[in-house]
Backbone as ProteinMPNN parsed JSONL, in Angstrom:
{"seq_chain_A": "XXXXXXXXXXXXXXXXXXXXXXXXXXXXXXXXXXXXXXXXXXXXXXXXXXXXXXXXXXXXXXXXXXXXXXXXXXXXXXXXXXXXXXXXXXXXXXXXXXXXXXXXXXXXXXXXXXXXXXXXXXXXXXXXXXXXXXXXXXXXXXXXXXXXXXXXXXXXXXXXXXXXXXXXXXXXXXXXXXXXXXXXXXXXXXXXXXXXXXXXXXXXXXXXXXXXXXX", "coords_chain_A": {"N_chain_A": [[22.11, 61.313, -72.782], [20.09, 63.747, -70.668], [19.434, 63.763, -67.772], [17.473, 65.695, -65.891], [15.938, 65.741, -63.993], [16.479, 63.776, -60.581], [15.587, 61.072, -58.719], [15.547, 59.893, -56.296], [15.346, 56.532, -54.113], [14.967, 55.666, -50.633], [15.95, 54.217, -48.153], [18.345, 51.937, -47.826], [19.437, 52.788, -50.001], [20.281, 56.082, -50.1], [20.829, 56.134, -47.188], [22.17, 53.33, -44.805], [20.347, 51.1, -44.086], [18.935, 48.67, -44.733], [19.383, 46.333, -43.413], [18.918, 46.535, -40.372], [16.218, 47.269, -41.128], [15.549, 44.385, -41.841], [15.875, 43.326, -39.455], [13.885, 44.139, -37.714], [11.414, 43.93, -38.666], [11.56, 40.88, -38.245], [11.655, 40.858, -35.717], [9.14, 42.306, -34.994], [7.339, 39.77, -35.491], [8.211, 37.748, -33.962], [7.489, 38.945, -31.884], [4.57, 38.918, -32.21], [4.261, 36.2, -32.048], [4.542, 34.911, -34.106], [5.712, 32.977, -37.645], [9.06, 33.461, -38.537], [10.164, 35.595, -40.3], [12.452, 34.169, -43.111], [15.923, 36.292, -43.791], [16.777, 36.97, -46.213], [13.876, 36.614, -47.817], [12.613, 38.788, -45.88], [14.266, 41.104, -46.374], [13.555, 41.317, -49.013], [10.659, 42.421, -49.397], [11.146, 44.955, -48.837], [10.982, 48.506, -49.026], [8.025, 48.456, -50.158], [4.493, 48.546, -50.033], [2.508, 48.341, -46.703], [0.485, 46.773, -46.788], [1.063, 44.673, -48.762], [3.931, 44.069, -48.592], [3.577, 42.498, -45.826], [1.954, 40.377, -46.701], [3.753, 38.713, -47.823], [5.983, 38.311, -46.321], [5.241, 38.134, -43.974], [3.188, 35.575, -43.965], [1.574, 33.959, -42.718], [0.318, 35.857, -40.832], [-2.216, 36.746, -39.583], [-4.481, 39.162, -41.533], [-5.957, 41.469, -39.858], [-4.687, 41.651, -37.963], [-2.898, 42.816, -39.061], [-1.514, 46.104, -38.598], [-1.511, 45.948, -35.876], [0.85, 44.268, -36.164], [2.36, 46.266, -37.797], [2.653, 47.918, -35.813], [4.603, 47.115, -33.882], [6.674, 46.778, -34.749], [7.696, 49.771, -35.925], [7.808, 50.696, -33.108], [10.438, 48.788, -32.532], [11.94, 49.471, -34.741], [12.136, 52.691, -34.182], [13.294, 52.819, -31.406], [15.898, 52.203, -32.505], [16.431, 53.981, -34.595], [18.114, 56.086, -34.75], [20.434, 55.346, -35.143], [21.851, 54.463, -38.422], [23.585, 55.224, -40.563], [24.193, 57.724, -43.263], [24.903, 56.285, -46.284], [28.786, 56.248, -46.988], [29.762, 58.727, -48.421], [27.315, 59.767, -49.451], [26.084, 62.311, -48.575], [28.57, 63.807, -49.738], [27.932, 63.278, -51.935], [25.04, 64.115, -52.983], [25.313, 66.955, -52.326], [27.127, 67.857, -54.325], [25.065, 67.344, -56.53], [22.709, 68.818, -55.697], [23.356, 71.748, -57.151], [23.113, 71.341, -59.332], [21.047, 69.384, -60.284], [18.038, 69.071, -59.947], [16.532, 67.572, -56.959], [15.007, 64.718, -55.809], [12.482, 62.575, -53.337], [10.987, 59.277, -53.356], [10.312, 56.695, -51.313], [9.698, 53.876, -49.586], [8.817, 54.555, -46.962], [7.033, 55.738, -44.212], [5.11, 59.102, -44.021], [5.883, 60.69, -41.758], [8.231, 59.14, -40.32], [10.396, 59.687, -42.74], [10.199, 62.333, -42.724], [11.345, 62.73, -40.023], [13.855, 61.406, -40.692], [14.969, 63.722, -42.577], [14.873, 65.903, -40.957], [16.229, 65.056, -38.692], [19.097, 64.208, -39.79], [19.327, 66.72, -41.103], [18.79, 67.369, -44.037], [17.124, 68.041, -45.347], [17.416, 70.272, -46.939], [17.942, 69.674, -49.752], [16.545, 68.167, -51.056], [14.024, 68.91, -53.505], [11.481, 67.773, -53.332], [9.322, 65.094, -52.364], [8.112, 62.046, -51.783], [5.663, 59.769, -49.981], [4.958, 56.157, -48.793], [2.486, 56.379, -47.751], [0.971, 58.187, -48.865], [0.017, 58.099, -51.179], [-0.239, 55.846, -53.9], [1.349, 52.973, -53.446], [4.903, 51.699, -53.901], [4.924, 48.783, -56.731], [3.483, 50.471, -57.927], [3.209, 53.085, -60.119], [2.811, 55.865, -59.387], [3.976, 57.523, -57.516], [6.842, 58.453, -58.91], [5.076, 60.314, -61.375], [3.479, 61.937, -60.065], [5.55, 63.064, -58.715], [6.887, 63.861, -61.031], [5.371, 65.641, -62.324], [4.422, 67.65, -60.031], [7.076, 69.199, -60.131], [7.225, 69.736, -62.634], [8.912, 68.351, -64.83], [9.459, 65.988, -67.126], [9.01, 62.509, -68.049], [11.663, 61.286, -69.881], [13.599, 63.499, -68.763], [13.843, 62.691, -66.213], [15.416, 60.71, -63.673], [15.296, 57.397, -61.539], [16.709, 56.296, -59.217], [17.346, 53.354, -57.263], [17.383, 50.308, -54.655], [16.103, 48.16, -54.699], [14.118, 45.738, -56.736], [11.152, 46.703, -56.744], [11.557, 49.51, -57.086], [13.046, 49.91, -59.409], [10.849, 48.689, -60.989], [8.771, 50.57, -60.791], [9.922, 52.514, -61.724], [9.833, 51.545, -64.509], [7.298, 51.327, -64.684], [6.751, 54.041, -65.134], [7.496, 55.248, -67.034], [10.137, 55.992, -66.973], [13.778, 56.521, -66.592], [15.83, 54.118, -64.66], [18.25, 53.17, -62.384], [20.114, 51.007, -61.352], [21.1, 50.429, -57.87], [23.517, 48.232, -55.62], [24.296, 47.782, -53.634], [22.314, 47.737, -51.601], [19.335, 46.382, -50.61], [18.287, 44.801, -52.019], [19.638, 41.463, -54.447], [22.386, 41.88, -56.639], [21.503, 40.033, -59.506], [18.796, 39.826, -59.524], [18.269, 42.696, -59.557], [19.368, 43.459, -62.093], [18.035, 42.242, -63.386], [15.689, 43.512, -64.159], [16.784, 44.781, -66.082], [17.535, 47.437, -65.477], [19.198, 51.206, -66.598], [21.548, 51.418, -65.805], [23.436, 49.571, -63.447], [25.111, 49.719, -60.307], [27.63, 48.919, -57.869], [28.571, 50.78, -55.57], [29.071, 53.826, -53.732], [30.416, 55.74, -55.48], [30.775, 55.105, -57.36], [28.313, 55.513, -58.253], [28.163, 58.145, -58.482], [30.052, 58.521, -60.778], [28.704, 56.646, -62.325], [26.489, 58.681, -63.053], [27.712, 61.26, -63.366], [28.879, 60.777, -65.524], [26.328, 59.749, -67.607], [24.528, 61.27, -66.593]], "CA_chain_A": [[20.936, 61.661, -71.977], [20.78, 64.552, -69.792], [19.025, 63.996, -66.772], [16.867, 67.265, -64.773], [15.341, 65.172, -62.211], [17.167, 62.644, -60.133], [15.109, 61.082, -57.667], [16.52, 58.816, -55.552], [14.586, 55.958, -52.766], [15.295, 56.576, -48.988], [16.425, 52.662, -47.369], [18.61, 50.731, -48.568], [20.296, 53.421, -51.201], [20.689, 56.91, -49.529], [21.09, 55.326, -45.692], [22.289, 52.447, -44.61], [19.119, 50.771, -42.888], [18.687, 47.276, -44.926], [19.65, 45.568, -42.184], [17.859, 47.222, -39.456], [14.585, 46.711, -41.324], [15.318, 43.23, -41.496], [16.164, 42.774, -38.095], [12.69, 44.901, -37.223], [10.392, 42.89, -39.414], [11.76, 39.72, -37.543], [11.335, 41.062, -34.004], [8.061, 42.317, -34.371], [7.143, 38.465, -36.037], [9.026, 37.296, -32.705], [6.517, 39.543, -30.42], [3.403, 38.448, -32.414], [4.483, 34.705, -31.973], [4.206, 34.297, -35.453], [6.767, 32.224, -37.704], [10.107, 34.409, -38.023], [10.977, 35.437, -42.087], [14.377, 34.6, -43.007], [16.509, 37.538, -44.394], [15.68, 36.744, -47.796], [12.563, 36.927, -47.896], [12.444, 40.32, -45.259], [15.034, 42.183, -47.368], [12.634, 41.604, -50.78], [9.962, 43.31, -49.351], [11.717, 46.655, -48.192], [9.924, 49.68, -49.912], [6.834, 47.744, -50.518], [3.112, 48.861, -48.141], [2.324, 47.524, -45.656], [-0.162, 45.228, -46.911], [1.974, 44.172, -49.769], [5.158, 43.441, -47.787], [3.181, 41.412, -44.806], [1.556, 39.361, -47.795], [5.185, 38.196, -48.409], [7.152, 38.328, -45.275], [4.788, 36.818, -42.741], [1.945, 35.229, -44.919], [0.871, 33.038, -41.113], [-0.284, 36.987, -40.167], [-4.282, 37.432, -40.174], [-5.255, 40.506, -41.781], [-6.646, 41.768, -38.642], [-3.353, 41.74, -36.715], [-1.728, 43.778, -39.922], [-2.319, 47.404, -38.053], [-0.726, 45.172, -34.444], [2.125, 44.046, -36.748], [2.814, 47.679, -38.289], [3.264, 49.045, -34.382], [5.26, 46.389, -33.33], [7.641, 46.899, -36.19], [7.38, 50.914, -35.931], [8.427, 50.598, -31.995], [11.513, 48.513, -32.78], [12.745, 50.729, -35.77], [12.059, 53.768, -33.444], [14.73, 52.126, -30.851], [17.288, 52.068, -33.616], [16.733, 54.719, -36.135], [19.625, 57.316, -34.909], [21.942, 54.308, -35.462], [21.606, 54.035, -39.134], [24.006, 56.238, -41.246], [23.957, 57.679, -44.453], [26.662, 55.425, -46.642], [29.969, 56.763, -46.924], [29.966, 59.447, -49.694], [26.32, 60.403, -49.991], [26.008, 63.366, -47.973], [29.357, 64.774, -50.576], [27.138, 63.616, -53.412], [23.908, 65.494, -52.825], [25.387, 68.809, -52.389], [27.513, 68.172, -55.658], [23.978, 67.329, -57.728], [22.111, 69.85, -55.82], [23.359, 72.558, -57.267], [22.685, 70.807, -61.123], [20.17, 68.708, -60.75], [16.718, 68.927, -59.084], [16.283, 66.163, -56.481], [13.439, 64.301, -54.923], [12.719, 61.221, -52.748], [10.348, 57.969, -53.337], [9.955, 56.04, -50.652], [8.466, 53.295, -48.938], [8.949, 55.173, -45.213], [6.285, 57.086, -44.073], [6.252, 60.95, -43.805], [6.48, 60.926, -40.297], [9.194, 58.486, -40.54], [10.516, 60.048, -43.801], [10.638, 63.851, -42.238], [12.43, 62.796, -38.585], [14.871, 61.021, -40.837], [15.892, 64.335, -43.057], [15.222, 66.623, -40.485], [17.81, 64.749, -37.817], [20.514, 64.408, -40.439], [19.982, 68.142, -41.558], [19.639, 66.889, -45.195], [15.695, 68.369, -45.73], [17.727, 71.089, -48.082], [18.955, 69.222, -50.524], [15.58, 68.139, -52.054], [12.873, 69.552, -54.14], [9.805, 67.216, -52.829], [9.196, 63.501, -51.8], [6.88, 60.894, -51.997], [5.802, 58.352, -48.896], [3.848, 54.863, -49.068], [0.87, 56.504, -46.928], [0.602, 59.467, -48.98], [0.22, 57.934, -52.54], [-0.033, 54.545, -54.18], [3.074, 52.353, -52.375], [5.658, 51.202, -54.924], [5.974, 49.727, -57.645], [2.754, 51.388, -58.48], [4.23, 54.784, -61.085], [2.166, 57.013, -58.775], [4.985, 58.562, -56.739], [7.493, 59.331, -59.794], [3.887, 60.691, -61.833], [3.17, 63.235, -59.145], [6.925, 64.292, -58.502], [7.372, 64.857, -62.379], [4.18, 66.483, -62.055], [4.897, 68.844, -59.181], [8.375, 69.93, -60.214], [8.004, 70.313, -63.86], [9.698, 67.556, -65.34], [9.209, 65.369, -68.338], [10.123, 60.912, -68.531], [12.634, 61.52, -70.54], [14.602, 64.045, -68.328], [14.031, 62.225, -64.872], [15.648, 58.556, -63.608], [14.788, 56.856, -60.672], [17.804, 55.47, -58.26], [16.703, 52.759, -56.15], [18.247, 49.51, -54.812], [15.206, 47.106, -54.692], [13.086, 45.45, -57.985], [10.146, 47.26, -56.85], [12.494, 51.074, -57.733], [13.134, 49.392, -61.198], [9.288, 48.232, -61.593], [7.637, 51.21, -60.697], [9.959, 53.6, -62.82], [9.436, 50.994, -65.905], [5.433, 51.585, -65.175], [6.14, 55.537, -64.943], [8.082, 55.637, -68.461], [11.209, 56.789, -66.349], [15.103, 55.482, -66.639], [16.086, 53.389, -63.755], [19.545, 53.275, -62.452], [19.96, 50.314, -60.076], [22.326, 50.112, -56.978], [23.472, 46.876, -55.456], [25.122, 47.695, -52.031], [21.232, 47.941, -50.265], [18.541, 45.231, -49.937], [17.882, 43.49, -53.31], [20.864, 41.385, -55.3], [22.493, 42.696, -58.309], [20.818, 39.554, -60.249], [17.207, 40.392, -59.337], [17.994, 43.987, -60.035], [19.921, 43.738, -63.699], [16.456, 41.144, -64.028], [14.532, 44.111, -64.603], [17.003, 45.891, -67.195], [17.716, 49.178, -65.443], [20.325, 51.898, -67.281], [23.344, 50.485, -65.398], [23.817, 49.073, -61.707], [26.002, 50.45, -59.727], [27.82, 48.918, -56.636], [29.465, 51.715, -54.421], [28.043, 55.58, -53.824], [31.503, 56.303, -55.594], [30.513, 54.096, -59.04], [26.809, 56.073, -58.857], [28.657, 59.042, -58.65], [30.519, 58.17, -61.916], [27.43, 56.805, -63.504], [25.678, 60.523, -63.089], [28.468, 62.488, -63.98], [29.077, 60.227, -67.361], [25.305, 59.291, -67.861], [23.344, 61.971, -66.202]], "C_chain_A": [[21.363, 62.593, -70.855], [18.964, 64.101, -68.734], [18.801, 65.505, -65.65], [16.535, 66.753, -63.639], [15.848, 64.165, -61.764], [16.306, 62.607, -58.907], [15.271, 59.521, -57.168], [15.232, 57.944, -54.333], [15.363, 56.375, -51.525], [16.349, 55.329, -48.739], [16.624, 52.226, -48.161], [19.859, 51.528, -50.053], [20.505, 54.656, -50.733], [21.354, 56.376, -48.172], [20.895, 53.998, -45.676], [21.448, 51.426, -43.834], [18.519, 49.588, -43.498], [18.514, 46.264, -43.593], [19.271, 45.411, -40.985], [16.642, 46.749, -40.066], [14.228, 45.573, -41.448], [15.131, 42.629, -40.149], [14.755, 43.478, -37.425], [11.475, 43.882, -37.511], [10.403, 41.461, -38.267], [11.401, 39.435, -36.468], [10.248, 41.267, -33.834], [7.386, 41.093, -34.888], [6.825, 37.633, -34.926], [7.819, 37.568, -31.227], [5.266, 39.232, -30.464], [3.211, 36.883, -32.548], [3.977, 33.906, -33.398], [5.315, 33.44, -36.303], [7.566, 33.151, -38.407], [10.777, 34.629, -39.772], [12.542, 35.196, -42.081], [14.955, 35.859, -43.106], [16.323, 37.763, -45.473], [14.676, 37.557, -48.263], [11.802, 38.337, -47.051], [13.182, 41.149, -46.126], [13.899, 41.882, -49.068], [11.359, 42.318, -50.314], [10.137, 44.759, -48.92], [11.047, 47.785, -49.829], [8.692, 49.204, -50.648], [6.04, 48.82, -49.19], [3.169, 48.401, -47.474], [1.956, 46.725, -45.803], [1.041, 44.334, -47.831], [3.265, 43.505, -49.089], [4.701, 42.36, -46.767], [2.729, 40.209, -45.859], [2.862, 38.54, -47.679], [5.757, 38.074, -47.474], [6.828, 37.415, -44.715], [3.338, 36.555, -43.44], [1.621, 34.318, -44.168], [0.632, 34.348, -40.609], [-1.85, 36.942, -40.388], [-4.008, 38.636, -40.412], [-5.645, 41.265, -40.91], [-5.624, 42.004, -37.607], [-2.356, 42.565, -37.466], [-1.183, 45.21, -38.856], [-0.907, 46.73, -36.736], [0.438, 45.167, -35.041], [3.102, 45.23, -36.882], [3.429, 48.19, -36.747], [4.415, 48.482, -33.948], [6.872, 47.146, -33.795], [8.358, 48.284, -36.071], [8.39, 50.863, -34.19], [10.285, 50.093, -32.24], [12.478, 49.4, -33.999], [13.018, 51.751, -35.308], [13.616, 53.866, -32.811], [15.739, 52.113, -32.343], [17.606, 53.298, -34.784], [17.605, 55.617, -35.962], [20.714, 56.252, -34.892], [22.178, 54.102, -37.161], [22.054, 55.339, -40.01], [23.462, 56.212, -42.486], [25.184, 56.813, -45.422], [27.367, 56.405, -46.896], [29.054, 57.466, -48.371], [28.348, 60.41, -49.825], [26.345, 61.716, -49.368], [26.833, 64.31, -49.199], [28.442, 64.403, -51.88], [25.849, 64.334, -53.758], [24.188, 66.654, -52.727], [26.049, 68.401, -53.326], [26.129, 68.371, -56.709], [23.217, 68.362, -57.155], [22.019, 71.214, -56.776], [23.331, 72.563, -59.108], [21.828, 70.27, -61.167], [19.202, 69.365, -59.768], [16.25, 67.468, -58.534], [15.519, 65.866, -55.856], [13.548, 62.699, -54.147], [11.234, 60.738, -52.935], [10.835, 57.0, -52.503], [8.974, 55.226, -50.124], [8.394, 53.622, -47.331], [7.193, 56.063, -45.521], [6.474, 58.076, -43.976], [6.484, 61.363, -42.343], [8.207, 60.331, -40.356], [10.559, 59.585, -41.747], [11.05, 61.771, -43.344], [11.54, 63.695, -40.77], [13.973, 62.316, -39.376], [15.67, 62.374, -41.734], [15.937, 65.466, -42.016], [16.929, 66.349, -39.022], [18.743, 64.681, -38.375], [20.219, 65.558, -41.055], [20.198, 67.752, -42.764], [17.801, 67.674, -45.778], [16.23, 69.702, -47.449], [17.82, 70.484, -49.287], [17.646, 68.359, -51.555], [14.222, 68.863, -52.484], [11.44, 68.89, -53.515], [9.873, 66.071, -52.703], [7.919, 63.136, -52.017], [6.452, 60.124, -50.842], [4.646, 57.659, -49.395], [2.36, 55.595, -48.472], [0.876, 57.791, -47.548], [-0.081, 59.234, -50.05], [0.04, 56.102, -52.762], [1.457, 53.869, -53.86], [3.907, 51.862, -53.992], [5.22, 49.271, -55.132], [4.739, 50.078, -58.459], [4.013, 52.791, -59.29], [3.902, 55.803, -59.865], [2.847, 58.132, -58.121], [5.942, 59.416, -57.843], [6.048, 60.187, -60.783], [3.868, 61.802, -61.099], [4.647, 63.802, -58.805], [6.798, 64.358, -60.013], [6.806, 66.071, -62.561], [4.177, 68.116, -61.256], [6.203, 69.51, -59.114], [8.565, 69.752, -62.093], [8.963, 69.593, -64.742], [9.518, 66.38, -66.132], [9.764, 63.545, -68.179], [10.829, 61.185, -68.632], [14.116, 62.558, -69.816], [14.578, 63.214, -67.012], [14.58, 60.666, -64.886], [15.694, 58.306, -62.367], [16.294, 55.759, -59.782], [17.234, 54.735, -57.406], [17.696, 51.482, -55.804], [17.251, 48.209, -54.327], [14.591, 47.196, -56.851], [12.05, 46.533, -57.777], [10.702, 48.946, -57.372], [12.371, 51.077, -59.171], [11.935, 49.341, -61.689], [8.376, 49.507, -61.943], [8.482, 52.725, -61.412], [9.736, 53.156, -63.994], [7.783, 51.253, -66.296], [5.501, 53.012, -65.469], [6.877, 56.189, -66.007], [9.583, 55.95, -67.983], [12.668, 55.803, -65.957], [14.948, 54.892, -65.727], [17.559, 53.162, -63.65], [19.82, 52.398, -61.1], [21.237, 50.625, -58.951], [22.367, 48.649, -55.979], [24.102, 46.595, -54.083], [23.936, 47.972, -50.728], [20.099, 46.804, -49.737], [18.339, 44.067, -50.992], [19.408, 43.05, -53.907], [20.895, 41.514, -56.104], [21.772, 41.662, -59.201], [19.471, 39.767, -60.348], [16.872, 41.901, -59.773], [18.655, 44.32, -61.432], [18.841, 43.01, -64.372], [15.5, 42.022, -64.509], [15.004, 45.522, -65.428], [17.035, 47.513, -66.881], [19.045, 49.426, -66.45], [20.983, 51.14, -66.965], [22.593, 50.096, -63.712], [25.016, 49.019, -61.33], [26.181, 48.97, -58.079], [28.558, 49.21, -55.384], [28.443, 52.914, -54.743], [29.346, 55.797, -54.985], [31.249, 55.865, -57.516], [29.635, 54.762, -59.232], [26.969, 57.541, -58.908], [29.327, 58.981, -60.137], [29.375, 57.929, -63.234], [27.045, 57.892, -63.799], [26.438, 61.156, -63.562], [28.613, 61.74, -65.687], [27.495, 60.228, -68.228], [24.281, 60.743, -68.07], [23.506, 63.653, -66.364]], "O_chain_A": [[22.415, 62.521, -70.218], [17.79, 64.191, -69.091], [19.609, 66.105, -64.94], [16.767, 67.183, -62.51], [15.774, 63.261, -62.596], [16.153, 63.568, -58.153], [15.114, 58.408, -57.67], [14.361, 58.62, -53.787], [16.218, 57.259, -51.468], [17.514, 55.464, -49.113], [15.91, 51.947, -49.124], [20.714, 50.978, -50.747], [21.711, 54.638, -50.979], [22.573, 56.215, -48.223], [19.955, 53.405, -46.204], [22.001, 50.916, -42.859], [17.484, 49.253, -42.923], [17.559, 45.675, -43.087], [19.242, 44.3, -40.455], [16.032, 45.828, -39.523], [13.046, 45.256, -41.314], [14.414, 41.68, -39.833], [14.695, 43.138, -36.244], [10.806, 43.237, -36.704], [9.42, 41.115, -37.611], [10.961, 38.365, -36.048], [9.753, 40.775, -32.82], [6.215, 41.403, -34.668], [5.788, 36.996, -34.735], [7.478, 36.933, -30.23], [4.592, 39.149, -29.437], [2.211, 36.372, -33.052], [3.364, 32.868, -33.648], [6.123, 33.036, -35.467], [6.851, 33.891, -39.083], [11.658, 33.939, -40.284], [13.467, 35.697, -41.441], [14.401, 36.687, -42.383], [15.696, 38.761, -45.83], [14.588, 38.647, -48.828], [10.742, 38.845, -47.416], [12.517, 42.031, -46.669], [13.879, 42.652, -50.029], [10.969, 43.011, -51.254], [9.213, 45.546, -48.711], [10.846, 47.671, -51.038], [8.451, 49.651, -51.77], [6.432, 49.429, -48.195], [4.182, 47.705, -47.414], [2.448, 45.692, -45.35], [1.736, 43.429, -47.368], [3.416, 42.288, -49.19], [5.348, 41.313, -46.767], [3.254, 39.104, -45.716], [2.624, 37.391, -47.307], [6.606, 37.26, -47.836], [7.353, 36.306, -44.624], [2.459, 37.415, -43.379], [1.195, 33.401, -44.87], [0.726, 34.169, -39.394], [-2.435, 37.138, -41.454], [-3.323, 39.281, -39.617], [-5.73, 42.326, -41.528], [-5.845, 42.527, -36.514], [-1.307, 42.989, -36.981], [-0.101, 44.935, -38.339], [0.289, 47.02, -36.766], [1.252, 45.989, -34.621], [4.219, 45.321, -36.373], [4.515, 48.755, -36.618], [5.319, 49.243, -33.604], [7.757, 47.787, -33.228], [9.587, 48.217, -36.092], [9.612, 51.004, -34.228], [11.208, 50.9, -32.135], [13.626, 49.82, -33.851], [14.096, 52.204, -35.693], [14.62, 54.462, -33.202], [15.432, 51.0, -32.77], [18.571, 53.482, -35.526], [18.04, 56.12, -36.999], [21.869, 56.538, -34.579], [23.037, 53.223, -37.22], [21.301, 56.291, -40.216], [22.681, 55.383, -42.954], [26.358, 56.852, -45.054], [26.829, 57.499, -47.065], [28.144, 56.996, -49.053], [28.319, 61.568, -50.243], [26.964, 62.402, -50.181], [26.264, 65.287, -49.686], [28.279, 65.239, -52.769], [25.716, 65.053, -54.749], [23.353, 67.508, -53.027], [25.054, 68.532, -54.038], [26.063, 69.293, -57.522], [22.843, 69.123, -58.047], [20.946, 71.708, -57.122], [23.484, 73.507, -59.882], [21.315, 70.414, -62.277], [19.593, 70.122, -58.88], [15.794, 66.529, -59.187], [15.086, 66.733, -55.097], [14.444, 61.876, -54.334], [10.309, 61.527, -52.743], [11.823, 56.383, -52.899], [7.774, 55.496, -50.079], [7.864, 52.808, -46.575], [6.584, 56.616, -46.437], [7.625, 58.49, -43.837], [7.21, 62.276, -41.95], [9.187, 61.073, -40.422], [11.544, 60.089, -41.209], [12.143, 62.247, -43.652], [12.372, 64.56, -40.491], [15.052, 62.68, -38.91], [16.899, 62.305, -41.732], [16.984, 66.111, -42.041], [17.934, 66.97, -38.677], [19.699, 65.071, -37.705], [21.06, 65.654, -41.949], [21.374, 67.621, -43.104], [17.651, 67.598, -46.998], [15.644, 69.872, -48.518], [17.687, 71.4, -50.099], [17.913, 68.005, -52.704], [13.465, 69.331, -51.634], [10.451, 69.587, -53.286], [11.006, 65.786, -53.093], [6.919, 63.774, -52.348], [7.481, 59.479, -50.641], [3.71, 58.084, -50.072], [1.261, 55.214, -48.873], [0.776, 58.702, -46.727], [-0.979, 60.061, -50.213], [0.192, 55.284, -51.855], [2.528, 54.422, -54.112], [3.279, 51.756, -55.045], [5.173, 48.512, -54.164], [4.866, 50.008, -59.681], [5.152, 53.166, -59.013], [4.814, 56.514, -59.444], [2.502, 59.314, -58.112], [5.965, 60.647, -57.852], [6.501, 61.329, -60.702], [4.347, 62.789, -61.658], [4.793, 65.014, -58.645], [6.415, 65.514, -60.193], [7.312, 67.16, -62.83], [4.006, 69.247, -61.71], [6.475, 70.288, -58.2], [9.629, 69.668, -62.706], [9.796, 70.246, -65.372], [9.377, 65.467, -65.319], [10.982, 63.369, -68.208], [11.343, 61.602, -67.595], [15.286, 62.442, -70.18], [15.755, 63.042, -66.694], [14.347, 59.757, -65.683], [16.306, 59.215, -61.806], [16.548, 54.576, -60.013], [16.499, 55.333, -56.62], [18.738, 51.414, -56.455], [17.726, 47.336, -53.599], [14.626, 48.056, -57.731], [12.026, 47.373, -58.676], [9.943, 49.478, -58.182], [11.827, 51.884, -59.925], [11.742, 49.87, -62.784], [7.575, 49.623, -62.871], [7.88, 53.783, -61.597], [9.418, 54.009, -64.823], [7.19, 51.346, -67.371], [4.506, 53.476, -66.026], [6.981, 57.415, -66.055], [10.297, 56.204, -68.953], [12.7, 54.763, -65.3], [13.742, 54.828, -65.488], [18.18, 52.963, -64.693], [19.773, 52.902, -59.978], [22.3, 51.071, -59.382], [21.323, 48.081, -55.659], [24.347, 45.504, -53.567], [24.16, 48.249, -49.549], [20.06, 46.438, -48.562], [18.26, 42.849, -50.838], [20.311, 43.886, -53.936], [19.898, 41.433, -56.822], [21.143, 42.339, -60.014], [19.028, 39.898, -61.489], [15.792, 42.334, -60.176], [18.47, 45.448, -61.89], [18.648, 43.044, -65.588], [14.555, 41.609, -65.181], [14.444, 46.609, -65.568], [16.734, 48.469, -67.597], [19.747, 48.554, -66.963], [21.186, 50.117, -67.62], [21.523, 50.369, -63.169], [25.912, 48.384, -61.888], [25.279, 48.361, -57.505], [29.001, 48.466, -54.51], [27.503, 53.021, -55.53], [28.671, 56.415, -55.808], [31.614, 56.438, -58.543], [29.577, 55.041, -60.43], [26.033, 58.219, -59.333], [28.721, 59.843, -60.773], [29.167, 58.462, -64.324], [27.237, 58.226, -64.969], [25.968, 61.89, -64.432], [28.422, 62.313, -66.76], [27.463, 60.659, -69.38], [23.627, 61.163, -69.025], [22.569, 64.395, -66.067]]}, "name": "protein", "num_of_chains": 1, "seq": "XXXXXXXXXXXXXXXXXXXXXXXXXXXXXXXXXXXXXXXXXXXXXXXXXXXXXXXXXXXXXXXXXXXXXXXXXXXXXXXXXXXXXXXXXXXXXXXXXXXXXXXXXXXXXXXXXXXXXXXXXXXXXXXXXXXXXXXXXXXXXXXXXXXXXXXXXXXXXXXXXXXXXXXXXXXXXXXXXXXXXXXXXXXXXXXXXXXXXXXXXXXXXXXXXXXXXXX"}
């Protein structure tokens, strides 16, 4: 299989920011005196909506305080987001596939969010087009890989979907499109070999290997 389109999620598998979004989720929980998710259960909703993830995180939230929740959340991530590298290696692996592959991003960030994070690391070159949760149906709706195949020309069969949550895996299995898990970001490798991607990877240095053998 030759892979044309490689399109990769943002958190959790390009940058290192699992951990941070757990610790965000928690605090703004903390500020709405609501009861406090473990880690668990905050790291399984990462690249989910908004609604979808509060359903699951803090399910003692009213509906009505979602919107309150979101700012809270948004504030504390703010405070932190120039702390939150890219993992070792990626930066040298995007300019190697740039210049072979055509690359794109699916995310659950917003595009505000989503554009401060490639324009401050100086990385906006290096892809063809993106996706965010508030632009499009949120993952693991297909909707985001659908409209990037769509807008860059690219067929199932040539594109595969890097992510390092279930919902990455789910919503390239709805959009006909490989799946190539990684296991060093928010979901564990059993939950993510549970939904039968190509391979799963756990280093940038192993998903580098996969692509050059695979892709």
């Amino acid at each position: 299989m030759t892979y044309r389109l490689v399109v990769f999620d943002w958190d959790g598998t390009l940058i290192d920011s699992a951990a941070t979004i757990v610790e965000c989720i928690q605090a703004a929980a903390r500020d709405l005196g609501i009861g406090v998710p473990p880690d668990e259960r905050a790291r399984h909703v990462i690249g989910l909506g908004l609604h979808d993830s509060l359903r699951h995180a803090v399910p003692d939230l009213l509906p009505e305080r979602y919107l309150e929740f979101a700012e809270r959340y948004r504030q504390h991530f703010r405070a932190r987001q120039d702390r939150m590298p890219l993992f070792a290696g990626v930066a040298e692996l995007l300019g190697e596939l740039c210049g072979e592959k055509t690359l794109a991003i699916a995310t659950g960030k917003s595009r505000r969010g989503l554009d401060y994070a490639l324009d401050s690391g100086n990385l906006r070159h290096f892809f063809a087009a993106s996706r965010c949760a508030d632009e499009t149906h949120p993952k693991p709706h297909p909707a985001m890989l659908l409209e990037l195949m769509e807008e860059l020309g690219r067929k199932p069969d040539e594109t595969v979907m890097v992510g390092d949550t279930s919902h990455d895996m789910e919503m390239a299995r709805a959009a006909g499109v490989d799946a190539l898990a990684v296991s060093y970001g928010a979901h564990p490798h059993a939950s993510l070999v549970a939904c039968r991607p190509k391979g799963c990877v756990s280093t940038v240095e192993e998903l580098r290997a996969w692509l050059t053998t695979n892709g």
